[in-house]
Structures are given as structure tokens and as C-alpha cells.
C-alpha positions in Angstrom: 27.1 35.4 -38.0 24.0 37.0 -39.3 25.5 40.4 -39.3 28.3 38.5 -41.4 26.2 36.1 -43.9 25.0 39.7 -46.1 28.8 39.8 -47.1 29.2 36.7 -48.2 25.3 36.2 -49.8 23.5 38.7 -52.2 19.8 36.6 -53.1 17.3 37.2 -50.6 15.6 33.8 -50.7 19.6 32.1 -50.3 20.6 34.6 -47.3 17.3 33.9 -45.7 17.8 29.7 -46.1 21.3 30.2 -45.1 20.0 32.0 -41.7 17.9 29.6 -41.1 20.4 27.0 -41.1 22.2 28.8 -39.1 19.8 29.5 -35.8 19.0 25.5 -36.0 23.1 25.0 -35.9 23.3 27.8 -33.4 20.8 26.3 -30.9 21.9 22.7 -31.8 25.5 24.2 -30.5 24.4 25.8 -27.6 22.5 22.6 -26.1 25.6 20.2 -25.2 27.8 22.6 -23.6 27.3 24.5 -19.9 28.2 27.5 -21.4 27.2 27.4 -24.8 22.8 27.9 -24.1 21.2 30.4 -21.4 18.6 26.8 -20.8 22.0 25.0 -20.2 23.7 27.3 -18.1 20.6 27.6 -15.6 20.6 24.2 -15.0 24.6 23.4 -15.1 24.5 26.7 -12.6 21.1 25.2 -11.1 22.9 21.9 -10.3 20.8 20.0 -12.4 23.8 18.7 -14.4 27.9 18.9 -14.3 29.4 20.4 -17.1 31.8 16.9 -17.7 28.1 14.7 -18.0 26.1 17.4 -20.0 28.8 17.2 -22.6 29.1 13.8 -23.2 25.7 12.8 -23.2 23.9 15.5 -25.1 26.8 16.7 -27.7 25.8 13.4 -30.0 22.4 14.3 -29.8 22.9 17.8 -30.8 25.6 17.0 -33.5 22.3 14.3 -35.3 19.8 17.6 -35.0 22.1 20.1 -36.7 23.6 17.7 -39.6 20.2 15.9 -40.6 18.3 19.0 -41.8 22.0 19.8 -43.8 22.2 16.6 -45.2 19.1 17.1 -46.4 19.4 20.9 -47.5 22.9 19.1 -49.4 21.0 16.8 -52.0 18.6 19.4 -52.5 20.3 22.8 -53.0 21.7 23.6 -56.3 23.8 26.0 -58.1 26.2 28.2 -57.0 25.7 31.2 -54.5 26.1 34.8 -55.9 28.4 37.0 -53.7 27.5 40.9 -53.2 29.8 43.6 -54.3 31.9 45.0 -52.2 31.4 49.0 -51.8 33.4 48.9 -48.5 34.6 52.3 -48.2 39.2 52.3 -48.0 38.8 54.9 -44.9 36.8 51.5 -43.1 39.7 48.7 -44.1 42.0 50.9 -41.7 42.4 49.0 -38.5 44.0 50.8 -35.7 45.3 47.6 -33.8 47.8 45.0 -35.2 47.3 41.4 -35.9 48.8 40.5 -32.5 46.9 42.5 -30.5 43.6 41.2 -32.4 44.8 37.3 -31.9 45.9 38.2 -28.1 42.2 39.9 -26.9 40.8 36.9 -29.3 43.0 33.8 -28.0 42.3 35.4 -23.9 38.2 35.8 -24.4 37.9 32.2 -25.9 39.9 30.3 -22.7 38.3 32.9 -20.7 35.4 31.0 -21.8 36.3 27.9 -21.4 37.9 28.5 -18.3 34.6 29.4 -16.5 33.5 25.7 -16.3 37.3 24.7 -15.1 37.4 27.5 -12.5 33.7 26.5 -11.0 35.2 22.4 -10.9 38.6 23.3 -9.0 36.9 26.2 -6.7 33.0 25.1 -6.5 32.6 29.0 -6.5 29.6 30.3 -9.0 30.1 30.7 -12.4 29.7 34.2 -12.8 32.7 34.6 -10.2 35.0 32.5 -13.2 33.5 34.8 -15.7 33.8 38.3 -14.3 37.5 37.1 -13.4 38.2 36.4 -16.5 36.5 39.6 -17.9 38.9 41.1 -15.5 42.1 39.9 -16.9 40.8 40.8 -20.6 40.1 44.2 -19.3 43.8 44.2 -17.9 45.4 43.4 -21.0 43.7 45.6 -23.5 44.5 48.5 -20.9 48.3 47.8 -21.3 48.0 47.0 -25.3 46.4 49.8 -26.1 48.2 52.3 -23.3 49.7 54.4 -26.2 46.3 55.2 -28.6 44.8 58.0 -28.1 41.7 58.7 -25.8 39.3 57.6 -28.7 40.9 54.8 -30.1 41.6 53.3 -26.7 37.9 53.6 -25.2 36.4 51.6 -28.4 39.0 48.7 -27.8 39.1 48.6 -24.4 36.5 46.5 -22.1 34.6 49.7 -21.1 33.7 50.3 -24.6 32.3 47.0 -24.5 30.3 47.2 -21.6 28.4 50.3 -22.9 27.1 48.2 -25.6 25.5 45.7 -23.0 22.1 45.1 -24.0 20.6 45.7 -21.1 16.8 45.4 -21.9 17.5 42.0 -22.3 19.2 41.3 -18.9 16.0 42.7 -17.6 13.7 40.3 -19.7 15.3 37.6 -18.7 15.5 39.0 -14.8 11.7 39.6 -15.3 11.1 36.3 -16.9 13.0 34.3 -13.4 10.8 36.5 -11.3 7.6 35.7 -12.7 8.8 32.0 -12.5 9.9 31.9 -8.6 6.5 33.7 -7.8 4.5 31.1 -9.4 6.7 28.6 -7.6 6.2 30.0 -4.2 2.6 30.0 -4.9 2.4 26.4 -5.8 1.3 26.8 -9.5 4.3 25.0 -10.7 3.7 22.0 -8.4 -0.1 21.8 -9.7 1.8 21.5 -13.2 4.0 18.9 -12.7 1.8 16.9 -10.6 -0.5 17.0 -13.8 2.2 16.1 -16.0 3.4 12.8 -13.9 -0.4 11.9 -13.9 -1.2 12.2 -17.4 2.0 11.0 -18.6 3.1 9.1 -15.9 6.3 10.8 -15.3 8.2 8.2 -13.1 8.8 6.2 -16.0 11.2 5.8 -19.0 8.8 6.8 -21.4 7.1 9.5 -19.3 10.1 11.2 -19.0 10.6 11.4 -22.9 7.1 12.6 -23.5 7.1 15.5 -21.4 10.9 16.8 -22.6 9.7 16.6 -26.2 6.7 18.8 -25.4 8.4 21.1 -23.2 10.6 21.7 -25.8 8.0 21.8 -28.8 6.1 24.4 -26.4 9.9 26.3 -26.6 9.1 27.2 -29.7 6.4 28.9 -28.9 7.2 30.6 -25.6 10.6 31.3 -24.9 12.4 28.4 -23.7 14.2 30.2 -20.4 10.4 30.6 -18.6 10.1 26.6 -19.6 13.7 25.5 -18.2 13.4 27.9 -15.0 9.7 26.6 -15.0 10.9 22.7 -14.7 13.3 23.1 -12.2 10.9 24.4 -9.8 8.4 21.7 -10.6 11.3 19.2 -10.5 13.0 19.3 -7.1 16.6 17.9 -7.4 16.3 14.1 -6.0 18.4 11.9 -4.1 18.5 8.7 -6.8 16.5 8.3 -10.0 15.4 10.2 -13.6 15.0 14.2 -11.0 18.5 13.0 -9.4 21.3 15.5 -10.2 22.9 14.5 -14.0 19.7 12.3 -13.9 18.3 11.7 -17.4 15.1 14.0 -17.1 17.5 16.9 -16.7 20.0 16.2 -19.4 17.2 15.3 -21.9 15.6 18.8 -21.1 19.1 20.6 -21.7 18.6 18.6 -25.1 15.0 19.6 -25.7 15.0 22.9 -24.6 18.2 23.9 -26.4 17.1 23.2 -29.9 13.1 22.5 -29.9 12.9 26.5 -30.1 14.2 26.5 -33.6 10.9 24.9 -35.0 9.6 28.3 -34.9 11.9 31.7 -36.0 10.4 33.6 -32.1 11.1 30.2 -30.2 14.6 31.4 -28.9 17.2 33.9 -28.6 19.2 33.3 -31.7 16.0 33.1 -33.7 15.0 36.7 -32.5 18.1 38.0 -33.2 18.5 36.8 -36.8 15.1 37.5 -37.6 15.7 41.2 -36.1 18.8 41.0 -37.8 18.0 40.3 -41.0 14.3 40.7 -41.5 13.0 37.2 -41.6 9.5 37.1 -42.3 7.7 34.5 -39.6 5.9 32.9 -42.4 8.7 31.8 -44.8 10.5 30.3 -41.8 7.4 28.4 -41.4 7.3 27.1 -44.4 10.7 26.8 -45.3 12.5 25.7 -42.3 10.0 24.8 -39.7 9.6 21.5 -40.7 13.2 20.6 -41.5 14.1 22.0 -37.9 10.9 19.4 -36.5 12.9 16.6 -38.0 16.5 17.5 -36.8 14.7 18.1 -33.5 13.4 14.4 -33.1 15.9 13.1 -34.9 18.5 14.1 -31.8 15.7 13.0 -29.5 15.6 9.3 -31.2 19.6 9.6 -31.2 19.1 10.6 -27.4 16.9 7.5 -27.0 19.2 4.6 -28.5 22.0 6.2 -26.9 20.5 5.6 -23.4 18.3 2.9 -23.9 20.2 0.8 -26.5 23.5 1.7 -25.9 23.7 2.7 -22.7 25.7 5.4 -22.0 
């Protein structure tokens, strides 16, 4: 989307807002669904929550944080947005697939998706096993479909050209990141932590709970909110009965708050980095610009989180 938004938007300031919209609708996303967020994933592969629970009781949540900052930006925003020119060159419109070999690979890779959570239900194998088997069955297809291109045509839409684009710094940043996490757990600095949290916020309780998600996820928008998640659920064993129970509220409230309290701040998670890499966001304006409307969308799913439990129920 942000490599997209430059084609559609030609004022600076307007392709900037727009971005920034966009990161707080991308985390808010990314929260409710177990395959939608790394923080979500790790705890839906974790245990911490099932991917039928996390759904229904953090997609309202999410929905409140991403439409209150719009609704918002709606009354506000004025005018009409100028579109760029477009200089594409008629050497790049030429596409060497067809329109039913880019709807097949495109129709297969989003139930591949969505098949991951199905597959890990019906065969309580890991996730990963769901995806690479359904990376498997892409990569069989686009062999067959694109059989008769030549040698340089084929290895750019097959899955091997794919995989040489991995970003594989990354996988090692977050690999780095869980490592430095378990150490600290095995030496019992995680424990010291939470102890300290349940004492000074008296974590056992309703409130308690609420406090220390809303900071851990404030404190996401500083430090990168994978350490946080992977840091909770080694200071949060998985309990029998209770808030620490598996799809107990501490957990799903922490998918919530992890998920989106990173967009307060453009470094605060992985779709603010990329944008801002992307694009060339200066820290500063998001501060000033978007920072605070990402603060209230943030709370505001946290109240919505509140009266859903506590009010409502459910």
C-alpha cells in the first residue's frame, strides 16, 4: 500500500497524512486476526489464545481504533486530492501472464492464508506446517501455469523468485529479538518484572489487568512490540482458570494493545518502519500530526474492549 499511495497522491503533506492513516488501519487490522499481526501470531502459536476467541473478541475493538481517528480526519479534511501524472513507460504496461493466471496465484495465496488457522484446528499440527503446505501447492501451480515461458519470465513468477526476495535481515531481527527474550527468562529477569507489575498494579484484578496492557502497549510504541509480547508470555505462565488462563482476558487484551499501541509513534512497529522507509516520513511530523489521533483511536478500542467485557459481557 505505501509503494501504491505515490500513484494515486501527488502533495507531500496529503501522501504523508494518507500513510499515516494507513499504518494505524494496518496495525488496527493486524490485531484481531491470528494471522493478521507477528504479536498475534506468537500468542495464537504460543497458546495464549485460539484463533475462533481472538476474533470475536478483539475485531470490535480494533474496528473502534481504526474508524475513530477517520471520522475525525472526515470532518476535518477538505478539498479534493491531486493525482500525479502518469509517465509509466508502454514497454512496463506489458504483462507476460494473463488475467487468469493473475486471479488463480491471487485467489490460491489468499485461502492459503486463511487456511493456515483451519489446518492447525483440524490437525493441531503448528502453523507454519499449514503455511509451508500451502506455499507448497502455490509453488505447484505457478510451475504448471507458467511451464511454457521462457527461462526468465518463468523464474520471476514462479515461487523461487519469490523466495529470493525474502528479507532475511529481518527474520534474523526478530530470531535475535526471541533469543534475547528466552535468555532473560531463563535468568529470571522476566519474573522480577512481572512480580513488580502485579505488586504495583495489583495484577490479579480487573483493573490491574487493564493497566498494565495499556502500558505495555504504550511502551510498544517505543520499543518494538515483538520483545514486549514474547516478553509477557514468559512473565505470564499460561494458567489453569482465571485472567493468565488460555483465551483468558489478559492475553486477548494484550493481542489488542500490542497490535495497535505501536502506531502512536511512526518506529513503534513493523508497518510504521516500513512506510516510513518507504516513503520518507519524517519522525517529527508523525508526531505532531498523527501521534495524537493514533493515542485516541488507541484508547478508544481499549474503552470499547472495556464495556464489551465488563458491560456487555461477552
Amino acid at each position: 500500500m505505501a509503494a501504491l499511495l505515490p500513484k494515486l497522491i501527488k502533495d507531500k503533506e496529503t501522501l504523508w497524512l494518507f500513510a499515516g492513516v494507513l499504518i494505524m488501519a494496518a496495525n488496527a487490522g493486524g490485531a484481531w486476526s491470528p494471522i493478521g499481526d507477528v504479536t498475534t501470531i506468537m500468542l495464537w502459536i504460543g497458546g495464549q489464545v485460539s484463533a475462533a476467541n481472538i476474533i470475536t473478541a478483539v475485531i470490535i475493538p480494533s474496528t473502534v481504533c481504526a474508524i475513530v481517528p477517520l471520522i475525525y480526519l472526515s470532518f476535518k479534511l477538505k478539498g479534493d486530492v491531486e493525482r500525479p501524472l502518469d509517465n509509466e513507460l508502454d514497454e512496463h504496461k506489458k504483462n507476460p501472464t494473463t488475467p487468469f493466471e493473475r486471479n488463480l496465484v491471487f485467489y490460491l495465496g489468499v485461502c492459503g492464508l486463511l487456511f493456515v488457522p483451519v489446518f492447525k484446528t483440524v490437525t493441531h499440527l503448528p502453523p507454519y506446517v499449514g503455511m509451508l503446505l500451502s506455499l507448497g501447492v502455490l509453488w505447484l501451480v505457478t510451475e504448471i501455469i507458467h511451464r511454457s515461458k521462457n527461462h526468465e519470465v518463468k523464474s520471476q513468477l514462479s515461487v523461487i523468485g519469490v523466495l529470493r526476495k525474502v528479507d532475511t535481515p529481518t527474520i534474523f531481527f526478530f530470531l535475535g529479538i526471541l533469543l534475547a527474550v528466552a535468555s532473560l527468562q531463563s535468568a529470571g529477569q522476566l519474573d522480577i518484572v512481572a512480580t513488580y507489575l502485579d505488586t504495583t498494579f495489583n495484577g490479579q484484578t480487573t483493573e490491574g489487568i487493564y493497566i498494565i496492557n495499556v502500558i505495555i502497549g504504550l511502551l510498544s510504541s517505543i520499543v518494538d512490540n515483538v520483545p514486549l509480547v514474547a516478553g509477557a508470555m514468559g512473565m505470564y505462565p499460561i494458567a489453569e482458570t482465571g485472567f493468565y488462563a488460555a483465551d483468558g482476558m489478559f492475553w486477548e487484551f494484550l493481542a489488542y494493545c500490542a497490535g495497535t499501541g505501536g502506531s502512536v509513534l511512526i518506529i513503534g512497529s513493523a508497518a510504521g518502519v516500513a512506510v516510513m522507509g518507504i516513503l520518507k516520513i519524517d519522525f517529527i511530523w508523525y508526531m505532531k500530526k498523527i501521534s495524537l489521533l493514533a493515542l485516541v483511536g488507541y484508547l478508544a478500542g481499549a474503552g470499547a474492549y472495556y464495556l464489551q467485557v465488563m458491560v456487555l459481557g461477552l
